[in-house]
C-alpha positions as CSV (number, residue, x, y, z in Angstrom):
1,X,11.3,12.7,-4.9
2,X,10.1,9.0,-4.4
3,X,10.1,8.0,-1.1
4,X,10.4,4.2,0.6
5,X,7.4,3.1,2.5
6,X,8.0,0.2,4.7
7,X,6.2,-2.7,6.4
8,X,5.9,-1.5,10.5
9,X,6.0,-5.1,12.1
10,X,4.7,-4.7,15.0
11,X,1.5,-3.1,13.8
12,X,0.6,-6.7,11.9
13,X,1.1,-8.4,15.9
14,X,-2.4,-10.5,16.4
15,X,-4.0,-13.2,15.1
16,X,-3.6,-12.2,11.4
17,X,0.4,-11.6,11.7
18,X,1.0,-14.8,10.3
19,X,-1.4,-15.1,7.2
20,X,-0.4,-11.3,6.7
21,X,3.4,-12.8,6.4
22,X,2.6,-15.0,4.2
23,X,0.7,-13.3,1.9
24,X,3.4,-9.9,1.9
25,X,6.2,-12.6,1.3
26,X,6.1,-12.2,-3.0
27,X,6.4,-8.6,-2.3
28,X,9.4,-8.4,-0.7
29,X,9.2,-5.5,1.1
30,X,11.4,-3.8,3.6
31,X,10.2,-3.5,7.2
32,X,11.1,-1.0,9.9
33,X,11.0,-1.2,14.0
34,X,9.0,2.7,13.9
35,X,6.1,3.9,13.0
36,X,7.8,7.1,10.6
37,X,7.0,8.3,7.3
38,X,5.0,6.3,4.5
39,X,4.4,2.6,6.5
40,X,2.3,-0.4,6.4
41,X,0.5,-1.4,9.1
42,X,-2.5,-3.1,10.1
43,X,-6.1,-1.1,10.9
44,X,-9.6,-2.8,11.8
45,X,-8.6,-5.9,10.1
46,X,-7.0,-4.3,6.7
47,X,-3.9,-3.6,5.8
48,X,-3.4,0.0,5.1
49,X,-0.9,2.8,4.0
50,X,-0.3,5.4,6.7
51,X,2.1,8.6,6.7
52,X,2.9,9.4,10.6
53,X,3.9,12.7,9.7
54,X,0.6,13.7,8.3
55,X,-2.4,12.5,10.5
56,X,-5.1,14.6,8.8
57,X,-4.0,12.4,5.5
58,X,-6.2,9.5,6.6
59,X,-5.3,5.5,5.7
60,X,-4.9,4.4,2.6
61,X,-6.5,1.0,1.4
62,X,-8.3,-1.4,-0.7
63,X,-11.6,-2.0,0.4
64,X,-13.7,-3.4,-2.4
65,X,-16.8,-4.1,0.0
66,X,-16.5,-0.4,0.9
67,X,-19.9,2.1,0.9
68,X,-18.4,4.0,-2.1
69,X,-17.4,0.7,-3.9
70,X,-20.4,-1.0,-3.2
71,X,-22.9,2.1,-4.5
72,X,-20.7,2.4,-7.8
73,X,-21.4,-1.1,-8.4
74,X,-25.0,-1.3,-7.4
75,X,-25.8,2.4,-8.6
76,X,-22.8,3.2,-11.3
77,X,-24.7,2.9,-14.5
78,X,-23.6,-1.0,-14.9
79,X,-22.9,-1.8,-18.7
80,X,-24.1,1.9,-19.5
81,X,-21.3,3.2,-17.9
82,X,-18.2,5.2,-19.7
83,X,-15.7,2.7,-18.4
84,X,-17.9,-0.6,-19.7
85,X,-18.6,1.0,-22.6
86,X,-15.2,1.5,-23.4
87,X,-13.9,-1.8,-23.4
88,X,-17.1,-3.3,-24.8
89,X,-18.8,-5.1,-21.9
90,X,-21.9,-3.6,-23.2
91,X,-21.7,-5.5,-26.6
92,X,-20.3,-8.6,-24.9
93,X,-19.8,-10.2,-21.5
94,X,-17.8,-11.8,-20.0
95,X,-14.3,-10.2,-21.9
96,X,-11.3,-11.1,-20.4
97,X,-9.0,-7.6,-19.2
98,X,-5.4,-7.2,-18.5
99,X,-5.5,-4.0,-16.3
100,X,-1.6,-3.7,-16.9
101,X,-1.5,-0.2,-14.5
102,X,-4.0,-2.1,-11.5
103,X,-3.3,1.0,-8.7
104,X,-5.6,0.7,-5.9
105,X,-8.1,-1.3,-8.0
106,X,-10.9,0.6,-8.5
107,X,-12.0,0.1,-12.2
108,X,-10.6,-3.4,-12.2
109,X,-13.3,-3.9,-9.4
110,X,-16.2,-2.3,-11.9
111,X,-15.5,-4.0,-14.7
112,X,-15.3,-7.3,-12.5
113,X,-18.5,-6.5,-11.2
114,X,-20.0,-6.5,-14.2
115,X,-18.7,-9.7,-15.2
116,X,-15.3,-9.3,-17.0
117,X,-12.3,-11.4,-16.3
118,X,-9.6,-9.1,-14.9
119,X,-5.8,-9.9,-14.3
120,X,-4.8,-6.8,-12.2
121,X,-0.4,-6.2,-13.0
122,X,1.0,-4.1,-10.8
123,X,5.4,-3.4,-10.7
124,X,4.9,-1.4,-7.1
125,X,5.4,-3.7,-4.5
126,X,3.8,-1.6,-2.1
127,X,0.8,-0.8,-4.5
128,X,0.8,-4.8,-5.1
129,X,0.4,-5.5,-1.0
130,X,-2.6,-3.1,-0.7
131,X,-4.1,-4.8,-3.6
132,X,-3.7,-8.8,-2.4
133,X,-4.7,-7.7,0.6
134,X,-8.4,-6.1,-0.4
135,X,-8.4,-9.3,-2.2
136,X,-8.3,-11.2,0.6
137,X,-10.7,-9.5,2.2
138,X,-13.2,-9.1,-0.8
139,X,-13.3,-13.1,-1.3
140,X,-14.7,-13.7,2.6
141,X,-17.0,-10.3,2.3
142,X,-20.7,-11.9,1.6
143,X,-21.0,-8.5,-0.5
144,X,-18.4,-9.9,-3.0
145,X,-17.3,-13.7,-1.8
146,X,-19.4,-15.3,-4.6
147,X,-17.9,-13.8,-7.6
148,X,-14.6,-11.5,-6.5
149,X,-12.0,-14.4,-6.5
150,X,-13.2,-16.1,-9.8
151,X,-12.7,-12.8,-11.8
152,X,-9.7,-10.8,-10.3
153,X,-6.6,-12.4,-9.7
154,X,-3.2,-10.3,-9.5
155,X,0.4,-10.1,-11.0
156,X,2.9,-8.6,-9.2
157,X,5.1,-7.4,-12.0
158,X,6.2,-3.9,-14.5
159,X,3.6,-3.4,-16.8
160,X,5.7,-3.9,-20.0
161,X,7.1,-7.3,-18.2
162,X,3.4,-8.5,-18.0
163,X,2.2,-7.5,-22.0
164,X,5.1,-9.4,-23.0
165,X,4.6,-12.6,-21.3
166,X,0.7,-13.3,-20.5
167,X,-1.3,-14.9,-22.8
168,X,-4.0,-12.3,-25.3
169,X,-6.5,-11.0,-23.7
170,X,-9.5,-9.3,-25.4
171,X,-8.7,-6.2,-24.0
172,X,-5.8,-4.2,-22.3
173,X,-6.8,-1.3,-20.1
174,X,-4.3,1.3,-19.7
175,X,-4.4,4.0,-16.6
176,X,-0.9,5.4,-16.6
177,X,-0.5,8.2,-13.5
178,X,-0.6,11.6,-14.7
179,X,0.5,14.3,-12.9
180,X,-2.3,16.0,-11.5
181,X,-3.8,20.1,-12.2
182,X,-3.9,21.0,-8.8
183,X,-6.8,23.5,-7.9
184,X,-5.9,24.4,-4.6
185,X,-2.9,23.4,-2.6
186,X,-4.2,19.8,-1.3
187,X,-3.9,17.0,-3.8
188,X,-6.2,13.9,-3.3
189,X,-4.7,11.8,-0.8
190,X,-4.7,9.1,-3.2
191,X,-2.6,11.3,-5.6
192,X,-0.5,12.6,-3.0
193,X,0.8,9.1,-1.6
194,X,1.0,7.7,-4.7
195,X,3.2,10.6,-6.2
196,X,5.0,10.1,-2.5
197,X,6.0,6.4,-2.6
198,X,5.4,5.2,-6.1
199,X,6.6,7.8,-8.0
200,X,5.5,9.0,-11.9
201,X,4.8,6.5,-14.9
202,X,7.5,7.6,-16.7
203,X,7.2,4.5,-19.4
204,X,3.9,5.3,-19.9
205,X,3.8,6.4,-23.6
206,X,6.3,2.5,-24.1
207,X,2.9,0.6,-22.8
208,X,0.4,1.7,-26.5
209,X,3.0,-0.6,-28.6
210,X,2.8,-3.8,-26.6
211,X,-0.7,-3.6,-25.5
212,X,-1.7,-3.6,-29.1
213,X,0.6,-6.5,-30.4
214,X,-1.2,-8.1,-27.0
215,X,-5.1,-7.1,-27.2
216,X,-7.4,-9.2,-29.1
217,X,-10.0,-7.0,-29.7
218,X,-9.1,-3.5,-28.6
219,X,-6.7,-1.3,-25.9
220,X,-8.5,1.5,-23.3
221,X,-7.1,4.1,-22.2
222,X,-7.8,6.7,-19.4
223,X,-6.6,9.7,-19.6
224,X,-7.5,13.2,-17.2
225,X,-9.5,15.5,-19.9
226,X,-6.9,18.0,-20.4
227,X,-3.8,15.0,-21.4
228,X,-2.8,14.3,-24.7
229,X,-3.0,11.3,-26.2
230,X,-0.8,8.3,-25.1
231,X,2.3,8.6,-27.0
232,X,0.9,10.8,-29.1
233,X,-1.3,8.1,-31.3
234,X,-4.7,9.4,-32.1
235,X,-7.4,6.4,-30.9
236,X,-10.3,5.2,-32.9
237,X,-12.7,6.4,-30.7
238,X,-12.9,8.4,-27.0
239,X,-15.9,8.5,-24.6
240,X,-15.7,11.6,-22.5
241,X,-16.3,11.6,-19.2
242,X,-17.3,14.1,-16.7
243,X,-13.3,14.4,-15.3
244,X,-11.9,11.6,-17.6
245,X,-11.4,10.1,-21.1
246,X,-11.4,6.9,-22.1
247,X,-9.4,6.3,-25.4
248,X,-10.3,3.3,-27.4
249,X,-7.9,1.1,-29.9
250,X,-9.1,-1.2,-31.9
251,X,-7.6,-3.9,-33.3
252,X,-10.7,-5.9,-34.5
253,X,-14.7,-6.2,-33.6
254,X,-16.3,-8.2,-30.9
C-alpha cells in the first residue's frame, strides 16, 4: 500500500529554511509537526527522505557530487558504457534526452556527464523535491558547478503529461519501476522507499506509444534482465547488462 510521506518542518529550521521553502513550494507537499513514518527533513545540508520507524534504513537522497556518483562518472566506462551506448552518445554528442521516469536521478546524471542535454520529468512530488534539491546542491559543488545546471533541468509532471507537451527530443529514456525479485528478505532501500511512498508504474506499458510519436531519433528502455518487454513490443536492438537491459527503438539514424 502507498504510503504519504510528508515535509517535517521543523527539521528545515536554520539558515536554509527559507531557500528550502521556496524551492519545495512547486511541489506542494503536505507537512507534518512529528517526525513519524516516511518524512522530509533536512541532514548535513541536503534534503533527505527518512522513515522514523526504521533507523537501520539509512537517508535517502540526491547527491550527484557523491563518492559513488563521482567514480561512475570519472571511472564508468564514459561513452563505452551500456547506458551511452544505448542512446547513442557514442556516435554523437551532445543529444538532447527526455528522461520521462527521472527517480532519484542517477542515469540522467551519467548521461549529463557525458555531455547530453537531459530534461529529468518526474509526477512524484516527493521524488521531484529530492531531485531539485541535489540540483541545487550539484550547481554550487566545484565537482559539478561548471556543467550540471546547463544540462539537467527538471519537470515536475506525469510522464505521459510531459511526452505530450515538450518539444522532440532526440531521445526518450524510459525506466519504469518494476517490481523487484527479491533474494533474501531486505529489498534495497532505494526499492523499498520507493515501493513505500511512490508506489508501482502502473502506466508503464502507456509510455512506448508517446515516446515514439515524441523521439527524434530513438526511445531507451531499461528493463531488470528477467522483464519482458515494455508493452510487449519487441525493440530493434538490446544491450545486456550485467543486472539490466537496455532496449533500443528506433525511429531513424543519427
Amino acid at each position: 500500500m502507498q504510503q504519504q510521506a510528508l515535509l517535517y518542518r521543523a527539521g528545515l529550521a536554520g539558515p536554509l529554511e527559507a531557500e528550502l521553502m521556496a524551492l519545495l513550494a512547486p511541489f506542494a507537499l503536505g507537512e507534518t509537526d512529528t517526525a513519524q513514518g516516511w518524512y522530509l527533513t533536512l541532514q548535513d545540508g541536503a534534503l533527505v527522505l527518512r522513515n522514523a520507524d526504521l533507523p537501520k534504513q539509512g537517508d535517502i537522497l540526491v547527491d550527484f557530487a557523491s563518492g559513488a556518483a563521482t567514480h561512475r562518472r570519472k571511472f564508468g566506462g564514459g561513452k563505452a558504457e551500456g547506458i551511452a551506448k544505448a542512446v547513442g552518445l557514442n556516435k554523437k554528442p551532445g543529444l538532447s534526452v527526455i528522461d520521462a521516469t527521472a527517480g532519484l536521478g542517477r542515469d540522467a546524471f551519467v548521461l549529463a556527464s557525458l555531455g547530453a542535454q537531459l530534461t529529468l520529468v518526474e509526477r512524484n512530488p516527493l521524488v521531484a523535491a529530492l531531485l531539485a534539491d541535489g540540483l541545487r546542491r550539484g550547481a554550487r559543488d566545484p565537482q559539478t558547478a561548471d556543467w550540471l545546471p546547463q544540462r539537467m533541468q527538471l519537470v515536475h509532471l506525469p510522464a505521459l503529461e510531459a511526452l505530450h507537451s515538450l518539444p522532440a527530443p532526440d531521445v526518450v529514456f524510459l525506466d519504469p519501476m518494476f517490481p523487484p525479485r527479491e533474494k533474501s528478505a531486505l529489498v534495497k532501500k532505494e526499492m523499498r522507499a520507493f515501493h513505500d511512498v511512490v508506489g508501482a508504474d502502473d502506466d508503464a506499458d502507456a509510455l512506448l506509444a508517446p515516446a515514439l510519436a515524441l523521439a527524434k531519433h530513438r526511445v531507451v528502455v531499461k528493463r531488470p534482465g528477467y522483464a519482458g518487454y515494455l508493452a510487449g513490443q519487441k525493440p530493434t536492438t538490446s544491450i545486456e547488462g550485467k543486472n539490466n537491459r537496455f532496449d533500443v527503438y528506433v525511429n531513424a539514424g543519427f
